[in-house]
N, C-alpha and C positions, 0 to 999 in steps of 0.2 A: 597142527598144534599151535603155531602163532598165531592164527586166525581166533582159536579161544583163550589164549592168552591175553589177546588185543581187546574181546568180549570182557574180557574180567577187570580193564582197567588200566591192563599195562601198553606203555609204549614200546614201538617197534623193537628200537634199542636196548628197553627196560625188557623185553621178553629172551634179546638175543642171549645175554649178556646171562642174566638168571640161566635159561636155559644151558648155555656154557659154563656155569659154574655148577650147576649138576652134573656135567657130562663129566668133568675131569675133577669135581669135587674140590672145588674152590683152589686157590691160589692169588698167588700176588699178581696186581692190576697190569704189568705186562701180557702176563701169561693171560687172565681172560678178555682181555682187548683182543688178542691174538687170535685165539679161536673164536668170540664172537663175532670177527671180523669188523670189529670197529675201531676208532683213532682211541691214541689211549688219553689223548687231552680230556674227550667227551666220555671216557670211558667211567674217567672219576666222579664224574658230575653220574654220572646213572647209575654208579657204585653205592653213592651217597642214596641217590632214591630209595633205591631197594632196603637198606637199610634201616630207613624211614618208615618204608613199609613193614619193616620184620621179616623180610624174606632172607634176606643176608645176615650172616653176624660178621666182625672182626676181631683181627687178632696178630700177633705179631710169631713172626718165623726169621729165628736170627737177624733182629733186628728189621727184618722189613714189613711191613703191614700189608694182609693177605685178606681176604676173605671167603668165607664159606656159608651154600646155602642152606638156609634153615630144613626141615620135613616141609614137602607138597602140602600138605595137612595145613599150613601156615596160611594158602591161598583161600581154602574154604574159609579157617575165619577172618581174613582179609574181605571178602565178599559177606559176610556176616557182619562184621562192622558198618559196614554201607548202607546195608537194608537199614541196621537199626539206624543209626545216622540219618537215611532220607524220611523213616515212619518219624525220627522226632522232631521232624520239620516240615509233615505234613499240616499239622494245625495251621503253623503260619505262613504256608503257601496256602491254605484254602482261605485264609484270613484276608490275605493279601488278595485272593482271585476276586473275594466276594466285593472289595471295594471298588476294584476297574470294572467290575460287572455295572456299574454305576456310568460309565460314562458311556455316551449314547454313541451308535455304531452310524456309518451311514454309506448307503449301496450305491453307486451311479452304474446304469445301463443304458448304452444306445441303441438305433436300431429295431425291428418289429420285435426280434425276438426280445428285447429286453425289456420293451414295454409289456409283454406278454407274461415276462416272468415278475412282473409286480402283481398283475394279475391273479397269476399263479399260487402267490406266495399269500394273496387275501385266502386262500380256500384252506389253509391252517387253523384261519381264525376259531376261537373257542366260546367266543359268543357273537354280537350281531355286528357285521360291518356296516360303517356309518359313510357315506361317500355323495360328495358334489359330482355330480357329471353334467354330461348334456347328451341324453339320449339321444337324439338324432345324427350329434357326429360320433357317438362312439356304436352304435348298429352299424353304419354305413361305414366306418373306420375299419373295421376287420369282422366282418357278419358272422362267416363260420368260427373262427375264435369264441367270437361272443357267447356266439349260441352256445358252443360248449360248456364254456366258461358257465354262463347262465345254468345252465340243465346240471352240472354235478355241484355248485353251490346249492341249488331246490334239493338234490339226494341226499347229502351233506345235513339238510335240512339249518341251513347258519342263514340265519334272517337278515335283512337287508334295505337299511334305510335311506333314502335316496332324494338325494334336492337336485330339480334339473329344471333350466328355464325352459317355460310355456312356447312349443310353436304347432304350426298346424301338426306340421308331420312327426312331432314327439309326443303328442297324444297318444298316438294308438301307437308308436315307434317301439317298443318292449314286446307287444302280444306278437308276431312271429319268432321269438326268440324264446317263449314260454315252452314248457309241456304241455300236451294236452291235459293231464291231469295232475295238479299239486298244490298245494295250503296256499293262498290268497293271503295267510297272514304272514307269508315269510319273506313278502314283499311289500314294502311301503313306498309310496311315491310321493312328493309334493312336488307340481309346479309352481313356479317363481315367473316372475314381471322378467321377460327376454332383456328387454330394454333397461333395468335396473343393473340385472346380477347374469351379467352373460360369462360362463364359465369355460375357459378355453383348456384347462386340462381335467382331467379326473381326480380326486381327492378320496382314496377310499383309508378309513382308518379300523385299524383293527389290531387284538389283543394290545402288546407293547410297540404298537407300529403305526406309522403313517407312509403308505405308499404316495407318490406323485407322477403322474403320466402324463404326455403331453398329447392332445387330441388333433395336433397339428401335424400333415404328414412332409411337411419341410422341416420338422423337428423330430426327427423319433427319438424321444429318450424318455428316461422315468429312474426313478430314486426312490429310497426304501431308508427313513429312518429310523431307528430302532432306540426308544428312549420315551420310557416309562411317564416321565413328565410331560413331555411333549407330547405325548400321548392322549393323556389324560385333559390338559391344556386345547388341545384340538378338538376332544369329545366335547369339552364343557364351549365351546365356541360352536359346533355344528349342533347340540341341544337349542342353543339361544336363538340359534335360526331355525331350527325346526318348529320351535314355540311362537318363534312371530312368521311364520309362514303358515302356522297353522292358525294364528291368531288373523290371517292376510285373507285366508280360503274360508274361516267363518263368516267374515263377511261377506 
């Protein structure tokens, strides 16, 4: 029975104490210190709780001041007052979530596996992830990851637009990591000038997210910011380069 007394709100003391004054049906603060088996200094101070709560009343017995517990009944609507109390401050606790919901979150990972799980966490995306790489070190970076990775984003069918600087072997560095069979358009590639824009980690952006990987294996980490603006801010800067990259390859 203390154990759902303690559910409902009350302390240790505030349960003994009540309890004890139903057992012998109230008296003066010697007497339920006594059988609650608590000091009677603190006994007063939790005398006064209860009271506060409604559970107790007072009253005097030749001149000395006693108390007695209210009906059990008193606890239900005790717990009744709470519910409505927390529903009428629900509004402004969701009021309150929606504005911290604003300020942007950010992951750090070390580690293969952490770099993995940025990875991972692009396959959420809900429309196209937009990402700098450099295909040659991240094939040869972790192969079978990759491949994985690769083959359930083409399932997924979440398109994927990709800036990675020109070398021999990142040419054709993607086509062992393909399906044998899946949409051509769900993959975009532009090579870039090595020598211009040589990119040492991965930059994949998606939904409210910018993941960051490092392609260096004396480095394994990777970070995950989560922020709307910054979000958006990094689309509108990987578009600008996709447009003069594409403006690079017409010629």
């Amino acid at each position: 029975m203390m154990a759902e007394l303690l559910r409902v709100g009350l302390t240790t003391e505030e349960a003994k104490v009540y309890l004890a004054c139903l057992e012998i049906n109230g008296g003066p603060v010697s007497v339920i210190a006594k059988k609650a088996g608590v000091q009677r200094v603190s006994c007063y101070h939790t005398l006064g709780n209860l009271l506060d709560k409604r559970l107790l009343s007072q009253f005097n017995r030749n001149g000395v001041k006693c108390f007695a517990p209210e009906p059990p009944e008193q606890l239900l609507k005790l717990a009744e007052e709470q519910v409505n109390i927390t529903k009428s401050l629900l509004p402004e606790l969701h009021s309150l979530a929606s504005t911290l919901a604003f300020k942007p979150k950010i992951r750090f990972y070390e580690g293969r596996d952490g770099v993995e799980k940025v990875f991972n966490e692009s396959l959420l995306a809900k429309g196209e992830i937009l990402g700098y790489t450099d295909l040659r070190s991240v094939t040869s970076f972790f192969p079978k990851f990759f491949e994985n990775y690769t083959h359930a984003k083409l399932r997924k069918r979440i398109k994927t637009r990709y800036l990675s600087p020109t070398t021999v072997e990142s040419v054709d560095a993607l086509d062992p990591f393909l399906p044998k069979e899946y949409d051509p358009n769900l993959m975009e590639i532009l090579l870039v000038n090595k020598d211009q824009f040589l990119f040492e980690n991965e930059v994949l952006i998606f939904n409210n997210s910018v993941g960051i990987v490092s392609l260096n294996t004396d480095e394994l980490l990777g970070l995950i910011v989560e922020s709307p603006t910054f979000a958006r801010t990094m689309k509108a800067v990987f578009d600008l380069a996709w447009l003069g990259a594409t403006a690079f390859v017409a010629k």
